[in-house]
C-alpha positions in Angstrom: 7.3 5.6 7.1 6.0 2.1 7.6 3.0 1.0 5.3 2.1 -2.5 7.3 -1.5 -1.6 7.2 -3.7 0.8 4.9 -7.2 1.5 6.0 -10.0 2.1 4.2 -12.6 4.8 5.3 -15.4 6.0 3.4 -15.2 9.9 3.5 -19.0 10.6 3.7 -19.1 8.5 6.8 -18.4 10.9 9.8 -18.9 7.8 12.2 -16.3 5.8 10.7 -14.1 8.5 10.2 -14.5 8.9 13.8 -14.0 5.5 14.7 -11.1 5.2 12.4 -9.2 7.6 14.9 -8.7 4.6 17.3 -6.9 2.8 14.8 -3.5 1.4 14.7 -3.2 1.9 11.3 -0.3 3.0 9.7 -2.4 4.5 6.8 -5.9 5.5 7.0 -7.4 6.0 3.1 -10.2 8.0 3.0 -12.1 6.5 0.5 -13.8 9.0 -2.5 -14.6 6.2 -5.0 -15.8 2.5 -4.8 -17.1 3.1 -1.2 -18.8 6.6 -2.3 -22.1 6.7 -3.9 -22.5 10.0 -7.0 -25.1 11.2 -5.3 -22.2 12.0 -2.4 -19.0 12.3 -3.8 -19.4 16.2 -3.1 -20.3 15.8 0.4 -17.0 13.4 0.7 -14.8 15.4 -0.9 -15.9 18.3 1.7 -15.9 15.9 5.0 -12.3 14.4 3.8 -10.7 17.8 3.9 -12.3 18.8 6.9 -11.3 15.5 8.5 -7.3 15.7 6.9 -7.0 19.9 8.4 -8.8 18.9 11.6 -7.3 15.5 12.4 -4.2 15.2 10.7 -1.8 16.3 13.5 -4.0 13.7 16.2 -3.0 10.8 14.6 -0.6 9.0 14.2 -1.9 7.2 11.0 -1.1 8.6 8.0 -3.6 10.0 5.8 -4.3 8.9 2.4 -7.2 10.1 0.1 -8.0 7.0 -2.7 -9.0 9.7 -4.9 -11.5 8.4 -8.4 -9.6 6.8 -11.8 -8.1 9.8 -13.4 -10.1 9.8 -16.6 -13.4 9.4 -15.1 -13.6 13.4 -14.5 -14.1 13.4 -11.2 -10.2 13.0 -9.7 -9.4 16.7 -10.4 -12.3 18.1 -8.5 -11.0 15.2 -5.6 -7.7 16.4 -5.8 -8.4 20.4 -5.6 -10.6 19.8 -2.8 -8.0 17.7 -0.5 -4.7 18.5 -1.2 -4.0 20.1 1.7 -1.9 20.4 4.7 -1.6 17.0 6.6 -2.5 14.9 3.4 0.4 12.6 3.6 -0.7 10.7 -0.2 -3.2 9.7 -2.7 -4.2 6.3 -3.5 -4.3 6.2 -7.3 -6.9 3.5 -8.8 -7.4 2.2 -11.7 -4.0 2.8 -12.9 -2.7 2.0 -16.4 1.4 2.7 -16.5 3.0 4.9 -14.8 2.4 7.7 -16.9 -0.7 7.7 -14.9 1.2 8.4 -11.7 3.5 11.2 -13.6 0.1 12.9 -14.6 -0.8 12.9 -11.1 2.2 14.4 -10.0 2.1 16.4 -11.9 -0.8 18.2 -10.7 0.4 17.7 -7.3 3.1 19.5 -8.2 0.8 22.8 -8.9 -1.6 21.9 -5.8 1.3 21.7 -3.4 2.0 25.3 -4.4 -1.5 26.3 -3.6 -2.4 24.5 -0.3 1.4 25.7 0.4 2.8 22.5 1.2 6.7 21.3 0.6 7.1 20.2 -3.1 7.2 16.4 -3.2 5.6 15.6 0.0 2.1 14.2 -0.9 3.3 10.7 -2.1 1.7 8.3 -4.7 0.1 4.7 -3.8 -1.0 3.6 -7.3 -3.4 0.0 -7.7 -1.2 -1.1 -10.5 -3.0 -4.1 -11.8 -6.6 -3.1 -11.8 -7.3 -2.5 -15.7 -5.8 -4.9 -18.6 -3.9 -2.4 -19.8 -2.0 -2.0 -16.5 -1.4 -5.8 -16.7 0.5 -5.0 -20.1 2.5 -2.3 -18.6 3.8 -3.1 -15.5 7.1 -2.8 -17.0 6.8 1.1 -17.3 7.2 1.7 -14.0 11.0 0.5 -13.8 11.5 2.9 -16.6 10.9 6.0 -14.9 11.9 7.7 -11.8 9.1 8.3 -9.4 9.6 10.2 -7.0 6.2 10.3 -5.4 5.9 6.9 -5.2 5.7 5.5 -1.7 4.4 2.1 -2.4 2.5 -0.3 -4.8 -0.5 -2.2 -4.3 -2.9 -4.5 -6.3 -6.2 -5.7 -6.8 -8.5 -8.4 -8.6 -12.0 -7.2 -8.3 -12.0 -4.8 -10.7 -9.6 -6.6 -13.2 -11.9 -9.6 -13.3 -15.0 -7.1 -14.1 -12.8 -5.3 -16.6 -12.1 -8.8 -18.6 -15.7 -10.2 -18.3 -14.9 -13.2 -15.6 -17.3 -14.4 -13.5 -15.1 -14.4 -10.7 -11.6 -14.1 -9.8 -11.3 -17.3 -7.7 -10.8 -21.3 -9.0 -13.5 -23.6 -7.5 -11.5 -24.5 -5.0 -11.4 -20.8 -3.3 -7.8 -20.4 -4.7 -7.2 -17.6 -6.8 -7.0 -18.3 -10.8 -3.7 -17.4 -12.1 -4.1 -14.0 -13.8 -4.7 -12.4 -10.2 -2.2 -14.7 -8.7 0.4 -13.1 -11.7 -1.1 -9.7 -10.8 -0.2 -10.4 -7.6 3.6 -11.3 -8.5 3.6 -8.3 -10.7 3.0 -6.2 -7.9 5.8 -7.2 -6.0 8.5 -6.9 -8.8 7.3 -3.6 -9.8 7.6 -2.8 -6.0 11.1 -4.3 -5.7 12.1 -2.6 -9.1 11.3 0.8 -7.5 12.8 0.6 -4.6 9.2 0.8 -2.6 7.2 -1.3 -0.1 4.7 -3.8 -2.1 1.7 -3.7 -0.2 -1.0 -7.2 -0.3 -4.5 -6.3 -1.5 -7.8 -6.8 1.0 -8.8 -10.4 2.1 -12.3 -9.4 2.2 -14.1 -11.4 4.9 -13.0 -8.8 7.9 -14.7 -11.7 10.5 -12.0 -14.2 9.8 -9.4 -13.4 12.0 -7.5 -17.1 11.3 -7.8 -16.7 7.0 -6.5 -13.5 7.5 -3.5 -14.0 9.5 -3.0 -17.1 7.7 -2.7 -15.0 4.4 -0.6 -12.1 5.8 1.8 -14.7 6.5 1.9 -16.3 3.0 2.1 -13.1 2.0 4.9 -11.5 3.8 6.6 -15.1 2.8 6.7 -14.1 -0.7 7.9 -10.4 -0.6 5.1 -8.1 0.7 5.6 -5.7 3.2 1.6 -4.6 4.2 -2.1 -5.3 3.4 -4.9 -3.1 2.9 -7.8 -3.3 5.5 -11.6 -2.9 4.9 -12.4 -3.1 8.8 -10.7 -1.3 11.9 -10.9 -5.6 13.3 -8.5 -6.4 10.8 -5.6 -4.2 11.8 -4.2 -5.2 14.6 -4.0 -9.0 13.1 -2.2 -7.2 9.7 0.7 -5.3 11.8 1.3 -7.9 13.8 1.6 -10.5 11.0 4.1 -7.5 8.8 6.1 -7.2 11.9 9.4 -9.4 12.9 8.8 -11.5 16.5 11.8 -11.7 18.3 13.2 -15.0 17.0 13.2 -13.3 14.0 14.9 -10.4 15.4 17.5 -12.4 17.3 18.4 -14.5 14.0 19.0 -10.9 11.9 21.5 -9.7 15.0 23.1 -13.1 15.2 23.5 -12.5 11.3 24.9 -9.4 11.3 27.0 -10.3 14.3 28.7 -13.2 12.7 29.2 -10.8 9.1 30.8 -7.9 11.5 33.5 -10.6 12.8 35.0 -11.7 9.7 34.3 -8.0 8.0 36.7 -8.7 5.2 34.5 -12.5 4.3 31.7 -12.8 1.9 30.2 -16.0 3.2 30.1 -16.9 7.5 28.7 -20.0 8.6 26.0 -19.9 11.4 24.3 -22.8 13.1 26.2 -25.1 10.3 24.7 -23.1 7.8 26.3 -21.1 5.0 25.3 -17.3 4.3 26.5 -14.8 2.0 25.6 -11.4 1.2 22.0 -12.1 0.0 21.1 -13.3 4.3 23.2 -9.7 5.2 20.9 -7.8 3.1 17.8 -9.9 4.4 18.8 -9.4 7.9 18.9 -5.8 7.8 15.8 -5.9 5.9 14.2 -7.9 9.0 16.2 -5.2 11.7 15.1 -2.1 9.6 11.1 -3.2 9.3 11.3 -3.1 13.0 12.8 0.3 13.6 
């Protein structure tokens, strides 16, 4: 299913929980950790399984639980109390190789069994680049077959803490190139394992302009959705990860062309040359749609 745009929802907020079932979201994640205070991590736990058996067949948003990092002993107590029918995934944070997701589907594996859900359908969103070590082992996760995984995303905040910057931005408001790499690593990790790469948050939820300015860059360069920290921002995120019908209309004059010389490698459109790499794109662009 389509990942354009992931929502985040703090679990102990019934309100927003409430209001997050108006969304268009293609992914709400109900959040148990940055958003969640100690004091109520308990409470959220509680309110996001209620919300995932009660709601879960409403909506047509996916939902995803970002559970907390796996060695900060709380994820197992996250993870026993919502794994269970209608939890489409689990938002992994704090990752540091893909042996982190293998751990965690690995106890999916056992939960499935217990909530009696279908082996293998829970599926695995990990924040790849959000601790150093991630950023040295990105390269794990084209070594392994994961089948959980449904998507990769990435953030900066909590890799600029974790290395002692003072922020993760150049004066000029551009990011500073370890979050711009962290950013690129994302998308060949996604590519590599055959899964959607999905953009990190663009924080300021009131600029509707930045934001759809930056889906754009970002869907130039490879990514296929964005996370959202307010309902406002959705609509402007699906819109931007979705073709508009010139775009459409160029991918079926592409294939078109390709389907009446079937036995040539190259066409020529509009006096251009294409070859297999603008087939594969076009079908890309036709298949995001459907």
């Amino acid at each position: 299913m389509k990942l354009r745009s992931m929502l985040f929802v703090p679990a102990d907020s019934e309100r927003k929980l409430q209001n997050a079932m108006r969304s268009q979201a293609d992914a709400l994640i109900i959040d148990l950790e940055d958003s969640v205070a100690p004091s109520r991590k308990a409470v959220a736990r509680e309110t996001a399984a209620q919300y995932i058996q009660s709601k879960a067949s409403e909506l047509a948003s996916q939902l995803y639980v970002r559970i907390n990092p796996l060695d900060g002993g709380l994820a197992l107590g996250d993870l026993a109390a919502v794994v269970v029918p209608g939890l489409a995934g689990v938002m992994l944070p704090k990752t540091c190789s893909a042996a982190d997701v293998m751990r965690l589907g690995n106890y999916l594996d056992a939960l499935e069994v217990r909530a009696g859900i279908a082996a293998g359908t829970v599926r695995i969103v990990p924040v790849a680049t959000e601790t150093p070590q991630a950023m040295l082992t990105m390269g794990s996760y084209a070594a392994h077959s994961l089948a959980r995984l449904a998507g990769v995303t990435w953030g900066a905040e909590d890799l600029s803490t974790a290395i002692g910057a003072i922020s993760n931005r150049e004066e000029d408001g551009q990011l500073s190139p370890l979050y711009e790499l962290a950013g690129s690593m994302c998308l060949c990790v996604a590519a590599a394992s055959g899964v959607p790469a999905i953009d990190t948050l663009y924080a300021d939820f009131r600029d509707s302009a930045g934001l759809s300015a930056a889906c754009a860059q970002s869907r130039r360069r490879g990514f296929k959705g964005r996370i959202a920290v307010h309902p406002d921002q959705v609509q402007t995120i699906n819109k931007a990860f979705s073709p508009n019908a010139a775009e459409l209309e160029h991918a079926q004059r592409v294939l078109d062309a390709f389907a009446a010389q079937p036995e040539a490698g190259t066409v020529s459109l509009d006096g251009v040359m294409l070859d297999m790499p603008h087939l594969k794109q076009a079908q890309q662009t036709l298949g995001q749609f459907n």
